[in-house]
KERO-129585 format. One line per 5 residues: number of its first residue (from 0); their letters; for each residue x, y, z of C-alpha. Coordinates in steps of 0.1 Angstrom, whole numbers. Example, Ala and Ser with C-alpha at 12.3 -4.5 7.8 and 13.67 -1.06 7.14 Angstrom:
<domars>
0> AS> 123 -45 78 | 137 -11 71;
</domars>
This chain:
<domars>
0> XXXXX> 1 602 520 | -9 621 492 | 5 657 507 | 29 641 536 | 35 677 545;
5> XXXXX> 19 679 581 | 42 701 596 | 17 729 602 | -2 700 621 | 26 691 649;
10> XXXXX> 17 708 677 | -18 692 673 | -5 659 670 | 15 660 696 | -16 678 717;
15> XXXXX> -36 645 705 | -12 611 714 | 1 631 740 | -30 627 769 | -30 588 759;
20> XXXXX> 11 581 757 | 15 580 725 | -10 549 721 | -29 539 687 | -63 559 687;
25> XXXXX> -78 546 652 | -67 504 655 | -76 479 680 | -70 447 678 | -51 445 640;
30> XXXXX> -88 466 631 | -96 500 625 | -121 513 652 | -155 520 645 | -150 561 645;
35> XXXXX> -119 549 624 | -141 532 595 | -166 560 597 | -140 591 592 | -128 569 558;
40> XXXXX> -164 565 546 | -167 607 547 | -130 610 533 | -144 586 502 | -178 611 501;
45> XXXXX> -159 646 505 | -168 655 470 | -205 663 486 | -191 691 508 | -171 701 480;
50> XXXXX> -139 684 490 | -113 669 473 | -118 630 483 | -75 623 474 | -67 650 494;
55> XXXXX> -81 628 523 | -64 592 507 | -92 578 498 | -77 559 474 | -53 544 497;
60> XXXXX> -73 534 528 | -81 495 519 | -43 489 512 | -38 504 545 | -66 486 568;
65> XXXXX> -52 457 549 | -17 459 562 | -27 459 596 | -35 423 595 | 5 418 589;
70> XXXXX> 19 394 612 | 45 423 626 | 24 454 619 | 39 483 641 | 47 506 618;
75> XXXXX> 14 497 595 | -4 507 630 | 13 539 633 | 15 548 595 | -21 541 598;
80> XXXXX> -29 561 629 | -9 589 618 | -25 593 589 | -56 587 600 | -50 615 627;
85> XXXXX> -36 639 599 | -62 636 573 | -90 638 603 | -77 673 611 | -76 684 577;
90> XXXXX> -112 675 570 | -127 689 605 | -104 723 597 | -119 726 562 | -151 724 573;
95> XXXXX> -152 747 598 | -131 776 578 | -118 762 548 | -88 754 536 | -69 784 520;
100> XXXXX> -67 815 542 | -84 845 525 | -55 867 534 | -35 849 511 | -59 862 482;
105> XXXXX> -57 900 494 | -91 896 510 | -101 917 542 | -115 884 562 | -99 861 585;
110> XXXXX> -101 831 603 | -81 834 626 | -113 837 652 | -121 804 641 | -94 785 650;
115> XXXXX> -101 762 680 | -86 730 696 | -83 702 670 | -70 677 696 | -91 681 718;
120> XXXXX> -120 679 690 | -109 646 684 | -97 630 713 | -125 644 731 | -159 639 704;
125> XXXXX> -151 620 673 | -133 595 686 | -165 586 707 | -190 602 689 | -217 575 680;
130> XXXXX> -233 600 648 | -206 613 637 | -222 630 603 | -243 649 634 | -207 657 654;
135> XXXXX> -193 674 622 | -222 689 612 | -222 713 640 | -187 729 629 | -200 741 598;
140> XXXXX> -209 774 590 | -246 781 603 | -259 797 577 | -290 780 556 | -279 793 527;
145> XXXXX> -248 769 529 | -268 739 533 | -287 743 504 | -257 749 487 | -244 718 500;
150> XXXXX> -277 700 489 | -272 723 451 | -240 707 450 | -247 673 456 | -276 675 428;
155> XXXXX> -253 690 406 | -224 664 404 | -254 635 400 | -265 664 367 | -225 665 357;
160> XXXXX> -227 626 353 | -256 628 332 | -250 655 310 | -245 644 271 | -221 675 268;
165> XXXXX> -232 685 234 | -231 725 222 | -263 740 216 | -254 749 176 | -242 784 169;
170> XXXXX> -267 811 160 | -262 842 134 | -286 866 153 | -305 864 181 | -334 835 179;
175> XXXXX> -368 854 188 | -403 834 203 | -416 813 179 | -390 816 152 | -367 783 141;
180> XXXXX> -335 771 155 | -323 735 148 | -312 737 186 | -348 730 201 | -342 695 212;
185> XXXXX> -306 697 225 | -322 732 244 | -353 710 256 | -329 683 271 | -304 710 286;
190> XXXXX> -338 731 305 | -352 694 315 | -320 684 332 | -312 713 351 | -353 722 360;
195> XXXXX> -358 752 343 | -385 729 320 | -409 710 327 | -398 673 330 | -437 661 311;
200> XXXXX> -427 684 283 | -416 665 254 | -402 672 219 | -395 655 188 | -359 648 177;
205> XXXXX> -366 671 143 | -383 697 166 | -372 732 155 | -401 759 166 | -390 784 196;
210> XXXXX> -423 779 211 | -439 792 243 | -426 767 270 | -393 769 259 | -393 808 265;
215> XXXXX> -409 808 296 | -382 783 307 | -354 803 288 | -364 831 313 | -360 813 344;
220> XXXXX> -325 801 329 | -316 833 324 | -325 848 359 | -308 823 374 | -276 832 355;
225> XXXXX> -277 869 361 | -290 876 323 | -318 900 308 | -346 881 315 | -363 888 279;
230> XXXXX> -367 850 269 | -345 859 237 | -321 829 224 | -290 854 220 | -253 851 227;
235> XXXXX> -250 852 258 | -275 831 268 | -261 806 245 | -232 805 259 | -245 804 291;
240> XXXXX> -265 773 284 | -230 759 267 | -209 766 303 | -202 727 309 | -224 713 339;
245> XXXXX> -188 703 356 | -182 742 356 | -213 746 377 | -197 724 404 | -169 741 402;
250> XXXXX> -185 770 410 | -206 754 438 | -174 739 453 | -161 774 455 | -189 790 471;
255> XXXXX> -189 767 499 | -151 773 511 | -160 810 508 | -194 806 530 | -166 788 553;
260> XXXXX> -144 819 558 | -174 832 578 | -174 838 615 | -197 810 634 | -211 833 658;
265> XXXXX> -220 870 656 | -223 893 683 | -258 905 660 | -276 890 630 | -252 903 602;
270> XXXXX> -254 917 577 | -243 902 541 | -235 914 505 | -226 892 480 | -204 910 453;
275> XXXXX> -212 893 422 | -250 884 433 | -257 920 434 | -277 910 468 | -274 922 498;
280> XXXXX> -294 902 526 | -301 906 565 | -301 878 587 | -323 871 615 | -310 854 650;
285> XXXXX> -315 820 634 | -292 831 606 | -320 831 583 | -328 863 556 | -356 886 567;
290> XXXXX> -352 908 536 | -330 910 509 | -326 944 480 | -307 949 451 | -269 964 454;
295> XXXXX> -245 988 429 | -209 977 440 | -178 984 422 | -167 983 386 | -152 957 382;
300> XXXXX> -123 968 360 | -112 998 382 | -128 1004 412 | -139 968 427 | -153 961 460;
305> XXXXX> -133 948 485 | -141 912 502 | -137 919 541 | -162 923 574 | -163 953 594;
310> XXXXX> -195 963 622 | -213 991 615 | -215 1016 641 | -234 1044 630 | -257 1060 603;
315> XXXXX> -256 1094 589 | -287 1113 575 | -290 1137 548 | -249 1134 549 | -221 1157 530;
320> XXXXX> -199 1136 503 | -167 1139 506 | -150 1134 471 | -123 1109 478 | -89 1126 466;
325> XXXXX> -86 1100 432 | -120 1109 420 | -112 1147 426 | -79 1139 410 | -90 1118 379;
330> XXXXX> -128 1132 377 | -136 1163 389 | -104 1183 386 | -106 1177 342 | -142 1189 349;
335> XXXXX> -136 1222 368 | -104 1230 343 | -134 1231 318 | -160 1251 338 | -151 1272 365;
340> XXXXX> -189 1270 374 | -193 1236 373 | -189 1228 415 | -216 1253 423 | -238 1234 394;
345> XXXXX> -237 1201 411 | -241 1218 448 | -205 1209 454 | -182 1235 476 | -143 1237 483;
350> XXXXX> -134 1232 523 | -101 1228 545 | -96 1196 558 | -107 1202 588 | -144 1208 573;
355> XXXXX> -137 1249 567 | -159 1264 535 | -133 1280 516 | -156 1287 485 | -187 1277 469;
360> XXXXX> -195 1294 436 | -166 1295 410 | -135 1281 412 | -110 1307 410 | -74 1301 400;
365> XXXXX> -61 1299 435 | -84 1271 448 | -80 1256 416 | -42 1252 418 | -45 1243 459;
370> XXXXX> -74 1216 442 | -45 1201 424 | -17 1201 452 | -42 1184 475 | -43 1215 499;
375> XXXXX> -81 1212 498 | -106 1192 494 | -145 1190 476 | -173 1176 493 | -214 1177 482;
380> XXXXX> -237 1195 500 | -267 1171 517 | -301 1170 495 | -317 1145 470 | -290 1151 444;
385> XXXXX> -260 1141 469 | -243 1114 453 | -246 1092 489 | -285 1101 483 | -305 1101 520;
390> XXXXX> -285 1079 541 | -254 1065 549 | -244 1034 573 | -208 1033 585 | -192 1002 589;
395> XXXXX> -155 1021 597 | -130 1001 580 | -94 1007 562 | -111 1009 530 | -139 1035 535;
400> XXXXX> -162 1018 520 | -196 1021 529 | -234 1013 524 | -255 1044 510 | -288 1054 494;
405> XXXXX> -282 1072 461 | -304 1089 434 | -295 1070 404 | -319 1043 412 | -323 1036 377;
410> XXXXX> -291 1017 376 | -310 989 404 | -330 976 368 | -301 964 355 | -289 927 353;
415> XXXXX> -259 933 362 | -247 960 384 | -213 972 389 | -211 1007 385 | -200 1025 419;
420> XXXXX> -163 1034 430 | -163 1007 450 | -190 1015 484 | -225 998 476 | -257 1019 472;
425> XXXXX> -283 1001 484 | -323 1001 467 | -342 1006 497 | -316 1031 524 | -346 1034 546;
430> XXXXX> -357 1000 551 | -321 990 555 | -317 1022 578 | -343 1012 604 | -334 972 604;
435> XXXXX> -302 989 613 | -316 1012 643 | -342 989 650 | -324 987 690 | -326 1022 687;
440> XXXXX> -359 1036 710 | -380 1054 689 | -364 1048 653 | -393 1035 633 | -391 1036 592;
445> XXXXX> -416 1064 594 | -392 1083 615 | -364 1072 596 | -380 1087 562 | -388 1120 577;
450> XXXXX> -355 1122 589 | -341 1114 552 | -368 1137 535 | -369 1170 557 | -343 1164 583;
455> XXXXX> -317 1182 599 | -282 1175 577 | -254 1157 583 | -270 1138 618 | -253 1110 634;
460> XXXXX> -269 1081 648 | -249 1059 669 | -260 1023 669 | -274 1012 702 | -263 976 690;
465> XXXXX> -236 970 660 | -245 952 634 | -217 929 617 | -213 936 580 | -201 914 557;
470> XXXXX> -191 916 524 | -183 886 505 | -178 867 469 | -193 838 458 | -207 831 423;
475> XXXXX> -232 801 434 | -268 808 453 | -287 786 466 | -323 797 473 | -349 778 497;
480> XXXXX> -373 773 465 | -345 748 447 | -330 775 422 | -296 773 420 | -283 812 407;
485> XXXXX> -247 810 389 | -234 841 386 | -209 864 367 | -175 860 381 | -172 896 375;
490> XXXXX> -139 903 395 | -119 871 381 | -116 855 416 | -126 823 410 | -97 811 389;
495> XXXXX> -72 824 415 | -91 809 443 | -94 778 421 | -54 777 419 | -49 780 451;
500> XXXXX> -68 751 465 | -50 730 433 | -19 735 453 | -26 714 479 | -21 708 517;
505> XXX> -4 722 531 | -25 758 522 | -14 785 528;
</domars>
């Protein structure tokens, strides 16, 4: 075997000869079985769900069925059933939740819900099933969106193979519409492959003129890799268009053991944000998205979002924010030492931490010095200019992070669009807000806005029904249209995630 490591996969194995005495499940008769032969025809194929074909022996099968024809072939039978057995457990696992645990990479969800009875999976189904492709497809993650990223990748490693590889050539300054770049055909060829232009759209070998077509189709280009969308040959899109179509299904490949980590039943249609798609989306009971908005989630150089799931409980409306101690510490505390005033400017106020208003005008030297020694604490008073804006949806979880509105909704214009501390602000709070309460009696979005826009402060509604939030990471999206997005592995995860599954089984 390729990794003859299987001791995480004893008890299993013994759970799985055990029922039939230790008898040959896979080979009958010097053959492999029919269920035998079909399990090695999706080992060869595991590149289409993103698998690593080897890591399944796919290279060693034939040798294998061969030796079974031996005239003494008892240990070729159990070498062969073993193995068989082994690499049949690996694949079913990996496509119900992946292969490396996302604890391992200091992310907040597990898998351990997902575990189930492996054995008894293939004693009891596989070994009989008569459509297998049908049997396995029912253990993978529900979610539409990961069959079309299945389907992306698929078209993707066919584009890999066909891609000439060659670098658009360097530019000086940005190329504008309708100037000349000595790049037009290798551009037209690169947009044609990958669908972003027009397959009847043909250019000569000489071609040099930034024309109209080739704008329009830079622009879809560009939206689907998270760029201004301003039809402008610059840098980045350049080297955008230069990222290797191999990379791509990388990238893909990725996505899908992420989309794995996901719990196969909910107790409510969730909730999802993907970190470096900027997205968040809400699912319906089929697991398809009934809307979608733009997200602000951490910088990514400080204050990132954590990956985890949590279930949101309850909302607050027209809430009071209060200033985690490091941004006190490292933001506002430089601020005040400057201007005494400056907390009654922004409608902050100084409070015990047990929610008592110790002072809300200047900052004398006494709460200044208890500021520092973290005696008190700062929150904002509730109004348009609260930094949590309107709303906020609480999802209680270790790292307080939560969903808000907030009232620099300029920043939801941008491309790209990590800016917060680390809890996402969401572009439309009251939509979200009554999708949220929507189990609640009498919570319509009119109600919901009045509540934001003239309410009492600081109310608490409980969820009749929680809602399961998500928050994941995936740099691939595939939308029902066809687009395929690639996005900005803003956080650096990829490569570590990438390292990981290099290792090999077993994962940890």
């Amino acid at each position: 075997m390729r990794w003859p490591n299987f001791a995480d996969d004893r008890n299993e194995l013994q759970k799985f000869y055990e029922p039939a005495g230790f008898a040959p499940a896979w080979v009958a008769a010097s053959q492999p079985t029919p269920a035998a032969l079909s399990l090695i025809r999706l080992f060869r194929s595991a590149e289409a769900k993103g698998l690593n074909p080897e890591d399944y022996d796919a290279a060693l099968w034939d040798d294998r069925i061969q030796a079974l024809k031996a005239p003494s072939s008892e240990l070729a039978v159990a070498s062969f059933d073993v193995a068989l057995t082994v690499c049949a457990m690996r694949y079913v696992s990996a496509l119900r939740s992946g292969r490396v645990n996302p604890h391992s990479l200091r992310h907040g969800l597990g898998v351990e819900g997902k575990e189930f009875d492996l054995a008894g999976f293939l004693r009891g189904q596989v070994i009989s099933s008569s459509n297998l492709n049908a049997t396995l497809d029912a253990i993978e993650p529900p979610f539409a969106a990961y069959r079309r990223t299945e389907q992306a990748l698929v078209r993707y490693i066919e584009l890999a193979r066909l891609d000439d590889r060659e670098k658009l050539p360097a530019i000086k300054k940005t190329i504008e519409p309708g100037q000349l770049y000595n790049g037009v055909p290798r551009l037209a060829r690169r947009l044609q492959l990958v669908g972003d232009l027009p397959q009847d759209a043909s250019y000569a070998p000489d071609a040099q003129v930034y024309d109209d077509a080739l704008v329009n189709a830079v622009k879809h280009f560009q939206r689907r890799h998270g760029l201004d969308e301003d039809g402008r040959l610059g840098a980045a899109t350049i080297r955008q268009l230069n990222v290797p179509l191999q990379d791509r299904v990388r990238q893909l490949q990725l996505t899908l053991e992420r989309w794995r980590w996901l719990p196969a039943e909910f107790s409510a249609p969730p909730v999802i944000v993907n970190i470096p798609d900027f997205q968040l989306r809400a699912l319906d009971q089929n697991n398809n998205v009934v809307f979608r908005m733009r997200v602000v989630v951490g910088r990514a150089m400080r204050t990132q979002t954590p990956v985890f799931s949590a279930e949101m409980t309850h909302i607050i409306l027209r809430p009071y924010w209060n200033v985690p101690r490091s941004i006190l510490r490292n933001e506002l505390l430089p601020l005040i030492a400057r201007d005494r005033g400056y907390l009654a400017s922004k409608n902050y106020e100084v409070t015990t931490y047990d929610g008592r208003v110790v002072a809300t005008g200047q900052t004398s030297d006494d709460v200044f010095a208890q500021l520092r020694a973290g005696k008190l604490m700062v929150r904002q008073r509730p109004g348009p200019t609260n930094a949590l804006g309107l709303v906020k949806l609480v999802f209680p979880n270790e790292n307080d992070v939560y969903l808000h509105d907030t009232p620099s909704v300029r920043l939801f214009a941008r491309s790209r669009r990590d800016f917060s501390h680390g809890c996402i602000r969401v572009e439309k709070p009251a939509e979200l807000a009554a999708w949220a309460l929507r189990n609640n009696p009498g919570w319509t979005l009119e109600r919901v806005r009045q509540a934001m826009q003239s309410g009492q402060d600081d109310v608490t509604v409980n969820l009749v029904k929680r809602v399961p939030v998500f928050i994941v990471y995936a740099t691939a999206f595939a939308y029902d249209n066809g687009d395929v997005y690639f996005l900005n592995d803003i956080y650096g995860f990829d490569p570590r995630l990438a390292a990981e599954l290099a290792r090999g089984y077993p994962y940890p």
